[in-house]
C-alpha positions as CSV (number, residue, x, y, z in Angstrom):
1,X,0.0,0.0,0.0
2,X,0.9,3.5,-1.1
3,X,2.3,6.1,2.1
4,X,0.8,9.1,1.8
5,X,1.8,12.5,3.9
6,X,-0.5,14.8,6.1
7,X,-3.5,16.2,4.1
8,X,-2.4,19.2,2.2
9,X,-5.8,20.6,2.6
10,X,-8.9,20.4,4.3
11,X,-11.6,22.1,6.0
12,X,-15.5,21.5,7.6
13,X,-18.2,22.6,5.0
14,X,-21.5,23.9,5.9
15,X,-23.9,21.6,4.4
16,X,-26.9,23.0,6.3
17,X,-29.3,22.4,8.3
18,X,-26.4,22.9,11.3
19,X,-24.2,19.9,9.6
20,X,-20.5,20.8,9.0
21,X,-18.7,18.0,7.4
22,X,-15.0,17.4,7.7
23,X,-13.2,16.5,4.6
24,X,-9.4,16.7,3.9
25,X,-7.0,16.1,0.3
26,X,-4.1,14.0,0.0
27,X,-2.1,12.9,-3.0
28,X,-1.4,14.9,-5.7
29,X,-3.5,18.3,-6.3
30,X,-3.5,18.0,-10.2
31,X,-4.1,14.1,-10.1
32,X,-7.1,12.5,-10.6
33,X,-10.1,12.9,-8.3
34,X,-11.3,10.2,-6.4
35,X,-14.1,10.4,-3.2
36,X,-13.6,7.5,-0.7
37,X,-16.5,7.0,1.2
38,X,-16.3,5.3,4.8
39,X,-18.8,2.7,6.0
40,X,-20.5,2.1,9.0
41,X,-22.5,4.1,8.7
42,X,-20.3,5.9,11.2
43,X,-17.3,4.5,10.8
44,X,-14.5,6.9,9.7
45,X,-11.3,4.7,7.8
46,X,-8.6,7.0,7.2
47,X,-6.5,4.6,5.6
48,X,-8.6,4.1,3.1
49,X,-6.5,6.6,1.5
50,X,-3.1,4.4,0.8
51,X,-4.9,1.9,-2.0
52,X,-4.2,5.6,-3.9
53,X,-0.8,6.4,-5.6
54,X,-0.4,9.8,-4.3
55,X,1.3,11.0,-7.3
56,X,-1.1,10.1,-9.9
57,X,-4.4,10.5,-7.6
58,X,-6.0,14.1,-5.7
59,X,-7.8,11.8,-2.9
60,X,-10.9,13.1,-1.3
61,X,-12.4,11.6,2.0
62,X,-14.7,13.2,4.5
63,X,-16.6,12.2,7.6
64,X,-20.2,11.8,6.7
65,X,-23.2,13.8,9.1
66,X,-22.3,13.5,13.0
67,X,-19.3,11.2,12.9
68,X,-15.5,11.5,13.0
69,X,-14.5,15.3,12.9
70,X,-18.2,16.5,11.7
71,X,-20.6,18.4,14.1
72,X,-22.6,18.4,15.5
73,X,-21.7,14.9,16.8
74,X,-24.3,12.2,17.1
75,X,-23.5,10.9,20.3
76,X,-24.6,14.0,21.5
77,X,-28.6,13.1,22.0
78,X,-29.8,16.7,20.8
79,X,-28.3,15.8,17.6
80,X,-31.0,16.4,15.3
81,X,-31.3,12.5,13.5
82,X,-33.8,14.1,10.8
83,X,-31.5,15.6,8.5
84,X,-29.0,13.0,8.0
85,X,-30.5,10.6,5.7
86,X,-28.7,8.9,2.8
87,X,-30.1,11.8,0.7
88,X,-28.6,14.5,2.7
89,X,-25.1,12.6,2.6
90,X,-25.7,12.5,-1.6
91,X,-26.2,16.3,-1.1
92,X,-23.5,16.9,0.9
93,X,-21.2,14.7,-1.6
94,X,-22.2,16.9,-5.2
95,X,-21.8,20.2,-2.3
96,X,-18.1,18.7,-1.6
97,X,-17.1,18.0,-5.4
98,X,-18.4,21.9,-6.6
99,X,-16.2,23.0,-3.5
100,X,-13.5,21.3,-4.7
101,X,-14.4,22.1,-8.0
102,X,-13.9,19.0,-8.8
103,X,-15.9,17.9,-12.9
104,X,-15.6,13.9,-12.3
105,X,-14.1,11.8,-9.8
106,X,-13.6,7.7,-9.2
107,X,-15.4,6.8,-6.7
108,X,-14.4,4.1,-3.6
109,X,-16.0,2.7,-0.9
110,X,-17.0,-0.6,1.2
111,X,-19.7,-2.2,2.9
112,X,-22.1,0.8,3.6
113,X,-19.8,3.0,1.6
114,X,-20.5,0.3,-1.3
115,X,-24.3,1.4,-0.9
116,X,-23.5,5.4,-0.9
117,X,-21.4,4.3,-3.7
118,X,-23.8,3.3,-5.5
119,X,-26.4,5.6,-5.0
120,X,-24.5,8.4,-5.5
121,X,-23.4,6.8,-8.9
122,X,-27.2,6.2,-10.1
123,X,-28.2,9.9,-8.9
124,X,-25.6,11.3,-10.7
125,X,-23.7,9.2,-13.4
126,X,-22.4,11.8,-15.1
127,X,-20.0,12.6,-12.2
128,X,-18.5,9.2,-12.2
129,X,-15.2,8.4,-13.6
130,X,-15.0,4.5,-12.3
131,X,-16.4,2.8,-9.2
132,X,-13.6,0.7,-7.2
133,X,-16.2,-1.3,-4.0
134,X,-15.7,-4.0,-1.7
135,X,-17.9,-5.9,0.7
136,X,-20.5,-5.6,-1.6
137,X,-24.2,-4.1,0.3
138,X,-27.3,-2.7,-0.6
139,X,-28.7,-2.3,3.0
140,X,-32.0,-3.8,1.9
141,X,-34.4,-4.8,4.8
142,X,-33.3,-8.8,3.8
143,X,-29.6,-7.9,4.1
144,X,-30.5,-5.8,7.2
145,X,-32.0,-8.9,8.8
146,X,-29.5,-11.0,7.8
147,X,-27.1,-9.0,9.7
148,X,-29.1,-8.5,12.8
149,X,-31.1,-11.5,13.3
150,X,-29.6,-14.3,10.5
151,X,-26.3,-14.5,11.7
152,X,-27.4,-15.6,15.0
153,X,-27.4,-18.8,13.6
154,X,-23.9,-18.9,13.4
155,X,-23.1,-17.0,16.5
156,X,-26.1,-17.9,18.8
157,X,-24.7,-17.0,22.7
158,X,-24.0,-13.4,21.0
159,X,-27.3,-12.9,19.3
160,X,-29.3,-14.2,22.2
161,X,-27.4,-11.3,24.6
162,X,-28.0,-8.8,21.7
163,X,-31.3,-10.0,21.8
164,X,-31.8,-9.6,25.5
165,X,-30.3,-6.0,25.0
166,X,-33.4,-4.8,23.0
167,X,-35.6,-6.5,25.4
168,X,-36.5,-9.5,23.0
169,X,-38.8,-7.5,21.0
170,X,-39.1,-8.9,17.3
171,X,-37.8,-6.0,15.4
172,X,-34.0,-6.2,17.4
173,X,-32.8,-2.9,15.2
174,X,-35.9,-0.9,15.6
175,X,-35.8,-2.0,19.7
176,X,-32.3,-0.4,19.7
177,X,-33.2,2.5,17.6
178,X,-35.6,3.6,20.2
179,X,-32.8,2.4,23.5
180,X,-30.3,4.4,21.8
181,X,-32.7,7.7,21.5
182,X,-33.9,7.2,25.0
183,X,-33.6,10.7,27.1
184,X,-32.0,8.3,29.8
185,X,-28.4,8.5,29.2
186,X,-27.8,5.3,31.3
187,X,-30.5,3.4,28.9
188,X,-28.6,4.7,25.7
189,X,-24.9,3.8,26.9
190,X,-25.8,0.4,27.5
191,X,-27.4,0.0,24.4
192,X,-24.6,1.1,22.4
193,X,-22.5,-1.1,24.5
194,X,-25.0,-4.3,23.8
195,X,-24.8,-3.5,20.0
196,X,-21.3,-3.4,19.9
197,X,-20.8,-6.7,21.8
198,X,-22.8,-7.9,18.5
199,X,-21.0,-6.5,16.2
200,X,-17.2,-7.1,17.8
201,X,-18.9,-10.7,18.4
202,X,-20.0,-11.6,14.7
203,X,-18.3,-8.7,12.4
204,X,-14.8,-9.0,13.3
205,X,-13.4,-11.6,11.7
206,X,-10.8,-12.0,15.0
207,X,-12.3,-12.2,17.8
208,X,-9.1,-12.7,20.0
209,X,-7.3,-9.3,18.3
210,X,-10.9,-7.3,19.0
211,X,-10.9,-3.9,17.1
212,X,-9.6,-1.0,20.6
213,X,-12.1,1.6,19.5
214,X,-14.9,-0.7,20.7
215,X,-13.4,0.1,24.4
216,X,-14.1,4.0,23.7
217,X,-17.6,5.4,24.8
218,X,-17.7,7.9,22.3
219,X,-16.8,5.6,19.5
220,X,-19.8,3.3,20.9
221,X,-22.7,5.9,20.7
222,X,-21.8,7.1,17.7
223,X,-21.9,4.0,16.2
224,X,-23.9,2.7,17.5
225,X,-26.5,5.3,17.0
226,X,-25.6,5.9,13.6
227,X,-26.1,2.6,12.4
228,X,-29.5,2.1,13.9
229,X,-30.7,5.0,12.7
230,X,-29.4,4.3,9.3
231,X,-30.7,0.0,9.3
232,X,-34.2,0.7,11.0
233,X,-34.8,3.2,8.1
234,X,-33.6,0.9,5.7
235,X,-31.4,3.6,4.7
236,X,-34.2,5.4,2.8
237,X,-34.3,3.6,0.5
238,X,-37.3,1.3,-1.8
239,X,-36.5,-2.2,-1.0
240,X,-34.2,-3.2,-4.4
241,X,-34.1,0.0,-5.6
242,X,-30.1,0.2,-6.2
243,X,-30.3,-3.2,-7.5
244,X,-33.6,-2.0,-10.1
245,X,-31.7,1.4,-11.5
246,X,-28.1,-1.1,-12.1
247,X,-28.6,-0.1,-15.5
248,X,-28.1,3.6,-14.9
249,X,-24.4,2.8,-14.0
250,X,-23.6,0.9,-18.1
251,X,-21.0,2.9,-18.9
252,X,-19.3,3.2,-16.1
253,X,-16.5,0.8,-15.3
254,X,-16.1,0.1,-12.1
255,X,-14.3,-3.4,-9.9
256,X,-16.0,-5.2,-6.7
257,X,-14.1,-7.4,-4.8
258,X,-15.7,-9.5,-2.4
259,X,-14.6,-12.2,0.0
260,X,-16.8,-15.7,-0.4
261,X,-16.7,-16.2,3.1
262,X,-18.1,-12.8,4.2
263,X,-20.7,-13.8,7.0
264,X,-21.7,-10.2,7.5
265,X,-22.6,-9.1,3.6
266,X,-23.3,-12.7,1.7
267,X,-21.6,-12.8,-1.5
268,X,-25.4,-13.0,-3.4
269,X,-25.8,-9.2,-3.4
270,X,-22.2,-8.3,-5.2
271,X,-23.2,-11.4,-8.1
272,X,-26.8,-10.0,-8.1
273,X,-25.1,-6.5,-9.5
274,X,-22.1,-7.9,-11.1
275,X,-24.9,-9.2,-13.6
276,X,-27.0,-6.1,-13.8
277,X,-24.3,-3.9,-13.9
278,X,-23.2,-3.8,-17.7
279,X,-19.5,-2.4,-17.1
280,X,-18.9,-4.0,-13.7
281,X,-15.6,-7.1,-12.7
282,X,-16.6,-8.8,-10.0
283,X,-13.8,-10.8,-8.1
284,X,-14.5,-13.1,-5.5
285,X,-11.8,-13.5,-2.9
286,X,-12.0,-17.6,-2.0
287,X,-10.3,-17.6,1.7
288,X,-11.3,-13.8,2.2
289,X,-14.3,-12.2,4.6
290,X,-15.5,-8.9,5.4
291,X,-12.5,-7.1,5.6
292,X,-10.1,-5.6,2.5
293,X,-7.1,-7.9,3.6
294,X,-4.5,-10.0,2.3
295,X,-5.3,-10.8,-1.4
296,X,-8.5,-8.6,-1.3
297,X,-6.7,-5.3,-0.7
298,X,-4.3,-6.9,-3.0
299,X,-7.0,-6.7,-5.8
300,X,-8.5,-3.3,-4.3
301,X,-5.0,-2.2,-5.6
302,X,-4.8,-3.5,-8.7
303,X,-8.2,-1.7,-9.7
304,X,-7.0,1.6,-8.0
305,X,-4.0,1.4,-9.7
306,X,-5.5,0.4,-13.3
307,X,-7.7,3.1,-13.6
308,X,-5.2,5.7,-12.8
């Protein structure tokens, strides 16, 4: 992977509705544009940024509404949750580029960034150079399930304490969505504790070498929070709907990887839009999961470096 240096600019932009987001620019500042997009939702990946060869590549990141170095912050509970939708973030994405002024960029992401991806990408086509994903999602309700109740079939002492946590109620993610906007701050901080014992539990792919920010508070609720907010929504978005409009992206030439054995986002979505998607190379990872290691961020690479 590439090294980059510190940012050599960046800033918060007012997006409205009280919403600064951060972003910063690495690489070089007449390269080629490219907008990596962090998952989560609320999870900020700085290094993101080294699949990019910072001489031939101007790389763009930013932390989307409430999370990372963007304010107001949503683990603060007077956050206003309304206006950040995957809409507003597609708003505040085509507010960033004309800031920038920046025509076209490539644009990367994974797991929920692989969603904004391609939203963003069906909204506005014209604006999209190439598309470089991995961990394929399209946060529809069955994928959402999948993740939150599913996989307890594989991890069932977990699911049944994350299940306890939202006081058994059927809908699990729509139970925590209403713990972790209780006024009780007591009530919320153990719900973004019990939610992250889930995920720690069944996302990461090593449960002895846990990932540290889990042991941060702050970290927690914004995830936490973030997530639930985004899943018991269903991201705003019709049910298929990225999977329907594929067709908008022919032209557009773009790379998935995706690990075969990822238990959190099944490999069935990426194939589902490797074969609507006219322009799209889907590579499947055998011995790889969730997570853009080993030969899969050896492939993430390749593409980056390809379509430079």
């Amino acid at each position: 992977m590439y090294t980059h240096t510190d940012p050599h600019d960046q800033g918060l932009l007012d997006v409205g509705d009280g919403n600064h987001v951060y972003w910063d620019v690495s690489g070089n500042p007449a390269g080629k544009p490219a907008v990596l997009l962090h998952g989560g939702p609320g999870v900020v990946s700085p290094g993101g940024r080294r699949y990019f060869d910072p001489d031939a590549y101007r790389v763009v990141q930013f932390h989307q509404r409430g999370v990372g170095l963007s304010t107001p912050s949503i683990a603060e509970y007077e956050t206003d949750l309304s206006v950040n939708t995957t809409h507003h973030l597609l708003s505040d994405m085509e507010r960033l580029r004309e800031h920038l002024g920046i025509e076209r960029w490539l644009v990367f992401g994974g797991s929920w960034g692989a969603t904004l991806a391609f939203a963003y990408a069906e909204r506005f086509p014209e604006r999209v150079t190439e598309l470089v994903l991995v961990a394929i999602t399209n946060t529809r309700p069955s994928e959402t399930d999948w993740l939150y109740r599913g996989l307890g079939a594989l991890f069932p002492e977990a699911w049944d304490r994350f299940h306890e946590g939202a006081g058994r109620e059927d809908d699990v993610v729509g139970g925590y969505h209403r713990l972790l906007n209780d006024p009780d701050p007591a009530v919320r901080e153990k719900a973004a504790r019990d939610w992250c014992a889930w995920e720690a539990a069944a996302v990461d792919e090593d449960p002895a070498d846990p990932d540290p920010r889990w042991a941060d508070p702050e970290f927690r609720m914004v995830f936490a929070r973030t997530a639930a907010h985004y899943f018991h929504h269903h991201a705003w978005l019709e049910d298929g709907v990225l999977l329907r409009e594929a067709g908008k992206l022919a032209g557009i030439p773009g790379v998935m990887v995706h690990g075969r054995l990822d238990l959190s986002a099944p490999l069935v979505t990426a194939w589902e839009m490797a074969k609507a998607w006219p322009d799209a190379e889907l590579k499947v990872i055998r011995d790889a999961g969730h997570f853009a290691e080993g030969a899969m961020g050896e492939a993430l690479l390749e593409a980056v470096d390809r379509f430079r």
